[in-house]
C-alpha positions in Angstrom: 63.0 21.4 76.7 66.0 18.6 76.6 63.1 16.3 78.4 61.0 17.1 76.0 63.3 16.3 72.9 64.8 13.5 74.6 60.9 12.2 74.8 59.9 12.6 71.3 63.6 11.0 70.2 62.4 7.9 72.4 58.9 7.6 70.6 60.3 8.0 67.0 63.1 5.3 68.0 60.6 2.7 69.7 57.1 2.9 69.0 54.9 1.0 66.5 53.2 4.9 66.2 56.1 6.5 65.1 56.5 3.7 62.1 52.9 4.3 61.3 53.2 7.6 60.8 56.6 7.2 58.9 54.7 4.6 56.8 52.0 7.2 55.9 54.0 10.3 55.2 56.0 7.8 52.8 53.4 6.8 51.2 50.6 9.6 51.3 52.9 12.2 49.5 53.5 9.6 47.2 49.5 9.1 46.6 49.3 12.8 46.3 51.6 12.6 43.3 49.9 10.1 41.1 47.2 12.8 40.8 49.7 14.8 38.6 48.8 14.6 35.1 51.9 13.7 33.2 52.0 11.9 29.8 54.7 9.3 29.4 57.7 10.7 27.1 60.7 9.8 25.7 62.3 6.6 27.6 58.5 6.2 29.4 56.4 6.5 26.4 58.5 3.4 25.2 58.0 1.4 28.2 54.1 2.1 28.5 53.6 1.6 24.7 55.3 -1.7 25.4 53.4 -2.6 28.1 50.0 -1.8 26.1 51.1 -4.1 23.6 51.8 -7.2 26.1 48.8 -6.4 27.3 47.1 -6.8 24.0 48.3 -9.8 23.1 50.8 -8.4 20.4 54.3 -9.2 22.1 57.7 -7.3 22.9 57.6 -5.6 19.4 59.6 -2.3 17.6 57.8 0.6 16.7 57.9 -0.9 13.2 56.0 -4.2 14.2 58.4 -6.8 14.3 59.8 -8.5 17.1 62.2 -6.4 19.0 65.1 -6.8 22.4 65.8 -3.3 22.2 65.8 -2.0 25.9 65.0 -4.9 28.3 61.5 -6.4 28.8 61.4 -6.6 32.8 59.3 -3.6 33.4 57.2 -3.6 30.6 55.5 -7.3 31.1 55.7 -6.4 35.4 53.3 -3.4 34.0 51.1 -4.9 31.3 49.8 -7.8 33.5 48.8 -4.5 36.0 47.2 -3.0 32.3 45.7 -6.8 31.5 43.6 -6.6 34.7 43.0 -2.7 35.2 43.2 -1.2 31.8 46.3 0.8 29.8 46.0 4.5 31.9 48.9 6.8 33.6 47.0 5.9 36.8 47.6 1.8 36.7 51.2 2.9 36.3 51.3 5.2 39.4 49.4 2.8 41.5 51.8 -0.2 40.7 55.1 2.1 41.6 53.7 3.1 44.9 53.4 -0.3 45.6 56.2 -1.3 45.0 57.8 1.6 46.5 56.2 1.0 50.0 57.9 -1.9 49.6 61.1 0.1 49.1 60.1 1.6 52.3 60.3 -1.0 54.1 63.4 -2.8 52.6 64.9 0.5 53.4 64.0 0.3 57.0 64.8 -2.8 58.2 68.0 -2.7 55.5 69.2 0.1 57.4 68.4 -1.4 60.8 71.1 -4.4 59.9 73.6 -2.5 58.0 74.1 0.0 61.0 72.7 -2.3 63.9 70.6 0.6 64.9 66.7 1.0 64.9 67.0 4.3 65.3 69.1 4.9 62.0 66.4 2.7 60.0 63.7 5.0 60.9 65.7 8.3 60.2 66.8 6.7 56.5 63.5 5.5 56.4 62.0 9.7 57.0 64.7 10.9 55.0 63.5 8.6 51.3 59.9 9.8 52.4 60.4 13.5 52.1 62.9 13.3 49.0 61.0 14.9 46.1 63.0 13.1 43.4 61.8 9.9 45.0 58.3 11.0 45.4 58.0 12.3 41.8 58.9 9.5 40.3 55.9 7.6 41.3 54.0 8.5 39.0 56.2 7.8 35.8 56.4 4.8 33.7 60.2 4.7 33.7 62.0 1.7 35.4 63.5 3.4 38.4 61.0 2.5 41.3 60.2 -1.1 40.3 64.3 -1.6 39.6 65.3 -0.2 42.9 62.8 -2.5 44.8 64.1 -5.6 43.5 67.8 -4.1 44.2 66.9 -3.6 47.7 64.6 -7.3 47.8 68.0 -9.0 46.5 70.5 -7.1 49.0 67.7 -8.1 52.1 67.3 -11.7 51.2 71.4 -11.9 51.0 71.8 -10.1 54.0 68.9 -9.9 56.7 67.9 -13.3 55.8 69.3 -16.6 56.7 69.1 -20.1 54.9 69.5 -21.9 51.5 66.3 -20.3 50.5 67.1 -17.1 50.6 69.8 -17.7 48.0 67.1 -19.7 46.1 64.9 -16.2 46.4 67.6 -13.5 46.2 68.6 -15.6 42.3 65.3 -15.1 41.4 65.3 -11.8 42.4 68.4 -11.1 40.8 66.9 -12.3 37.7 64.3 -10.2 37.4 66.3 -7.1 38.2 68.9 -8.1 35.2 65.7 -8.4 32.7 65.4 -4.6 33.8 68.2 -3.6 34.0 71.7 -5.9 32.3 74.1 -5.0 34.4 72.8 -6.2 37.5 74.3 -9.1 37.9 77.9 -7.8 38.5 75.9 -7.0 42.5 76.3 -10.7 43.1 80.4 -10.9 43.2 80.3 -7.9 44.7 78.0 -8.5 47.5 80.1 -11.8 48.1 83.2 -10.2 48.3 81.8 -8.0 51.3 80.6 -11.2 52.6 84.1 -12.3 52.3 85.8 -10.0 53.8 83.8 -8.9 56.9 84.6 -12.3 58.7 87.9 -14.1 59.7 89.4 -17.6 58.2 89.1 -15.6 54.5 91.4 -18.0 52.4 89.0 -20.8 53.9 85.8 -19.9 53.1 87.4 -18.9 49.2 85.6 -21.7 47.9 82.3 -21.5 49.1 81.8 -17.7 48.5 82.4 -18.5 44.8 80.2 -21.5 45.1 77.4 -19.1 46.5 77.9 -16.8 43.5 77.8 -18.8 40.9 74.5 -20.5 42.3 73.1 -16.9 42.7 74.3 -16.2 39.0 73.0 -19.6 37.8 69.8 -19.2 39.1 69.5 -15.4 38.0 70.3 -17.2 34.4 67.6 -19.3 34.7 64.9 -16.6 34.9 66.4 -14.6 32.0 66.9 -18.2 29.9 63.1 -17.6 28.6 63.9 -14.2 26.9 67.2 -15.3 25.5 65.5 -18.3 24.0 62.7 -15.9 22.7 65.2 -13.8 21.2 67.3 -16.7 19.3 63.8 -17.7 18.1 62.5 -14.3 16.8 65.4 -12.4 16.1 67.7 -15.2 14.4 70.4 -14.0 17.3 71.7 -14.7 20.5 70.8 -11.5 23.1 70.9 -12.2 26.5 68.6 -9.3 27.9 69.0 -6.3 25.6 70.7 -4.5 22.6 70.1 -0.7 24.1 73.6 0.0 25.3 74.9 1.4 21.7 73.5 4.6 21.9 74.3 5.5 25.3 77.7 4.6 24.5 77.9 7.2 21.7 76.3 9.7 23.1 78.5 9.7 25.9 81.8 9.2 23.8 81.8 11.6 20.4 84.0 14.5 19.4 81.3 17.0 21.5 80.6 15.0 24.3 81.1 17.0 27.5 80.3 13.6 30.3 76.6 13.3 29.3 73.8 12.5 27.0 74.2 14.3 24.4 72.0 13.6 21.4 72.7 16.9 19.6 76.1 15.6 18.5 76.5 15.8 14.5 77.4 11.9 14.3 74.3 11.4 16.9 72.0 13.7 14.8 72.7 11.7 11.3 72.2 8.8 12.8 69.0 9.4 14.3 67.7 10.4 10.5 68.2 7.2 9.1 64.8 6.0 8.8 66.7 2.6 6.9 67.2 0.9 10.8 65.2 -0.7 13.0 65.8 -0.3 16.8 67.9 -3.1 16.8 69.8 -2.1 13.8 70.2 1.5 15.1 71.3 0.2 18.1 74.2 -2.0 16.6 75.1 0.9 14.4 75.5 3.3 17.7 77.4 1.0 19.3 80.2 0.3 16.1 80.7 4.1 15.9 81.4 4.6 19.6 83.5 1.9 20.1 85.4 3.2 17.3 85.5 6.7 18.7 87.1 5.1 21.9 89.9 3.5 19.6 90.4 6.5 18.0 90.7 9.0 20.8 91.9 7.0 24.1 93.0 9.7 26.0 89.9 11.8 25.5 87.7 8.5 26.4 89.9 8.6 29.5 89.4 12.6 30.0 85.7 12.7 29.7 85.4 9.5 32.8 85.2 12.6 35.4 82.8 14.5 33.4 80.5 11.2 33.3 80.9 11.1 36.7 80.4 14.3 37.7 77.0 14.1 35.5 76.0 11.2 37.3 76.5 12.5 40.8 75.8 16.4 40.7 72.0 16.9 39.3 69.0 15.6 40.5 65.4 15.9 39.9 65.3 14.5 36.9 61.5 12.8 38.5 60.5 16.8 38.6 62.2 17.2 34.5 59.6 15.0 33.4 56.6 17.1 34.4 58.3 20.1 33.0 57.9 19.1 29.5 54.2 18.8 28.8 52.5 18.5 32.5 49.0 20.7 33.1 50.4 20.8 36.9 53.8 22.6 35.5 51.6 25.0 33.2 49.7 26.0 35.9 52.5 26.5 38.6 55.7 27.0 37.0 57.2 28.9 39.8 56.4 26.2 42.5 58.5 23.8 40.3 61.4 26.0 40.1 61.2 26.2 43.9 61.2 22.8 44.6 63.8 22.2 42.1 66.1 24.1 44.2 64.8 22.3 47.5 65.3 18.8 45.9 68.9 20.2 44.9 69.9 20.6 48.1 68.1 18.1 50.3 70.4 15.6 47.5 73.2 17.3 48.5 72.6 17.4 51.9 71.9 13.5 51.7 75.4 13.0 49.7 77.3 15.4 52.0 76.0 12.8 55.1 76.8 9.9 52.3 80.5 11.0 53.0 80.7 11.6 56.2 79.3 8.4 57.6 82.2 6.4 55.9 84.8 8.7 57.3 83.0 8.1 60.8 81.9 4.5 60.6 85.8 3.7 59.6 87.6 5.7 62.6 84.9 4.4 64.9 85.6 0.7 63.3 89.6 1.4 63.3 89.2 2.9 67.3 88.0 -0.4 68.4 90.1 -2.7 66.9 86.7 -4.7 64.9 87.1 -5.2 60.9 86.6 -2.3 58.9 84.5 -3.6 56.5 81.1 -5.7 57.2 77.6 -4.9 55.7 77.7 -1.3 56.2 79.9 -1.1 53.5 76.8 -1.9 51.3 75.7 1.1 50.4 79.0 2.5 48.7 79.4 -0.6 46.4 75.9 -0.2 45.3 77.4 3.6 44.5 80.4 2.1 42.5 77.9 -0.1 40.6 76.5 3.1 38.2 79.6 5.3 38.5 81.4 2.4 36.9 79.3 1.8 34.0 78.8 6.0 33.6 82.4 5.8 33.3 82.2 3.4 30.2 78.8 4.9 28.8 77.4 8.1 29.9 76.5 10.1 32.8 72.8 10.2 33.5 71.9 11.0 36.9 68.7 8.8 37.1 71.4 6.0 37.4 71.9 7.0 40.8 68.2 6.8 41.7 68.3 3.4 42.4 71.4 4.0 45.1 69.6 6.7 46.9 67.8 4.4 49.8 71.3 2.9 50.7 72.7 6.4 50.9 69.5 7.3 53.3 70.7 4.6 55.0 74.0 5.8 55.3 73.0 9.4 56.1 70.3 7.8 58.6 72.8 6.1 60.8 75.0 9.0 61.0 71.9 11.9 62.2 70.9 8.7 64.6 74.2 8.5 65.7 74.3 12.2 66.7 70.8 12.4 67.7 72.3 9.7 70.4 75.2 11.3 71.8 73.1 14.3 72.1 70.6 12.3 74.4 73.6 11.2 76.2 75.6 14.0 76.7 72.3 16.5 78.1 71.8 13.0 80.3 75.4 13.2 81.7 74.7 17.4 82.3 71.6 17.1 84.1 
């Protein structure tokens, strides 16, 4: 029996069959997905509608015609040259995603392979994203998750796995992209540096040319976003950067009922949303004045509510599965198997969190045990983690902020299971 497993542990570490099949599970239950029918709503419909109207020929506009930066642009115009060439259908959108997501797949492989130095933990974080319902319902959606997370992972590889002024020439470009999706990427780049910094010797030396790298990564990121701040000025009459959509996420998460997440039921929230005087823009601005002056006002709650936020963040998950459960033919028909695998997704997250832990408890007494640094690339995966649990801190906790994280905690998770999986293997060696 312990030749047996020993055998099989071999093939899934080494051979090119094993990563086929891991390739095809990843991306076959993933295909099986896009044939749920599920209409785009609330933060989707937005993006799709968007999208349609690139598409189309009529710009980045509100839903009142005029020319709009509320929420960032990145996804939508990645989608609508997909809806230029195929057509405006929920299909396009799930056939982009997966492609982009075997792309994930891959950056999550090879990722973890250089994080951990291990193949063997690249292929088990590698099976672990494939069988992750949250990740494989998502495919389908037109929300930014799956295309944001690929660029996240695209930028880390280029810094990391690759070598070469090019790379940094890339991983900008890359970076800029990912910050017209999402605004707050660009605060990766010192971070990312900093672990650079600190995982070799001579630190005070190489000061200089760590911030030089950052600020070329930064510059070039600008460059890319420069377009769409220029577009703005023209159109708008005002300087935005990327977006304006950070206002109501702010309030919601900071009012007199707010219990750590999104909650639009909140009186203030409620009259706001019947003004029918504001654009998206103006609603937007007017969001953001009345939470920042609720964090003036009540300090010490602001401070109370940061480990609700967090705990929001962090605890559900599943909200891929939450869409379908509003208005899906597949839910209607099948309620009960969604309840099911709501539970199963609960706990496989957990599971994958609970491993999360664990391999930084283990990675630092191995690291500590034989005198090497502590920190070097495999500390990756838990900056990425401080990244939205800062900025849920500030706003509100949503857990779809931590769907872009979840590859580098399969990583994570990966290298520990490989790790044991090994020792195993060795130990039954040493018995026989």
């Amino acid at each position: 029996m312990k030749n047996r497993l020993n055998s099989a542990q071999a093939w899934f570490a080494t051979s090119r069959g094993a990563l086929v099949a891991l390739f095809a599970l990843f991306i076959g239950l993933r295909a099986l997905a896009i044939l749920l029918d599920v209409t785009p709503s609330s933060d989707a419909a937005w993006y799709y509608s968007r999208a349609d109207m690139l598409a189309n020929g009529l710009g980045y506009q509100g839903d009142h015609g005029e020319p709009t930066a509320y929420w960032p642009p990145g996804w939508p115009l990645a989608l609508s040259v997909a809806f230029r060439a195929f057509g405006t259908s929920t299909v396009v959108v799930g056939l982009v995603n997966l492609a982009f997501a075997a792309l994930a797949a891959w950056l999550t492989l090879d990722l973890g392979r250089k994080l951990f130095a291990s193949e063997l933990a690249g292929r088990t974080a590698l099976l672990l994203l494939a069988v992750y319902p949250n990740s494989i319902l998502y495919v389908p959606l037109a929300l930014t998750e799956v295309f944001y997370t690929t660029l996240l992972l695209a930028a880390c590889w280029l810094l990391i796995a690759r070598k070469g002024g090019l790379r940094l020439v890339l991983a900008g470009l890359v970076f800029g992209v990912a910050t017209l999706v999402k605004a707050q990427t660009l605060v990766m780049v010192p971070l990312i540096c900093l672990i650079g910094l600190l995982r070799d010797d001579e630190i005070w030396a190489r000061i200089p040319g760590i911030i030089a790298r950052a600020a070329f990564l930064i510059g070039v990121a600008a460059l890319v976003v420069a377009p769409w701040t220029i577009r703005n000025h023209r159109g708008l009459g005002a300087w935005v950067a990327v977006s304006t959509n950070g206002g109501i996420t702010l309030l919601t998460g900071n009012n007199d009922t707010a219990r750590g997440g999104f909650t639009p039921e909140d009186p203030v929230v409620k009259a706001l949303d019947a003004r029918t005087d504001l654009d998206e823009m103006e609603y937007d601005a007017e969001a953001k004045r009345l939470g920042v002056e609720w964090v003036k006002a009540h300090p010490a709650q602001f401070v109370k509510l940061m480990p609700m936020k967090l705990l929001r963040l962090w605890g559900p998950d599943g909200e891929g599965q939450w869409a379908y459960e509003t208005d899906s033919p597949a839910y209607k028909a099948a309620p009960w198997a969604f309840t099911a695998l709501r539970a199963v997704n609960q706990l496989w997250y957990f599971a994958l969190l609970a491993l999360f832990a664990v391999a930084a408890v283990l990675m630092i007494r191995i690291r500590r045990a034989a005198g090497t640094r502590v920190i070097d690339w495999w500390v990756l995966p838990y900056g990425v983690a401080l990244y939205p649990s800062a900025i849920a801190m500030v706003f509100s906790g949503q857990s779809r902020f931590h769907y872009p994280v979840m590859p580098f905690v399969c990583m994570a998770a990966g290298w520990v299971i490989a790790r044991w999986l090994v020792r195993r293997g060795e130990a039954g060696a040493a018995g026989q």
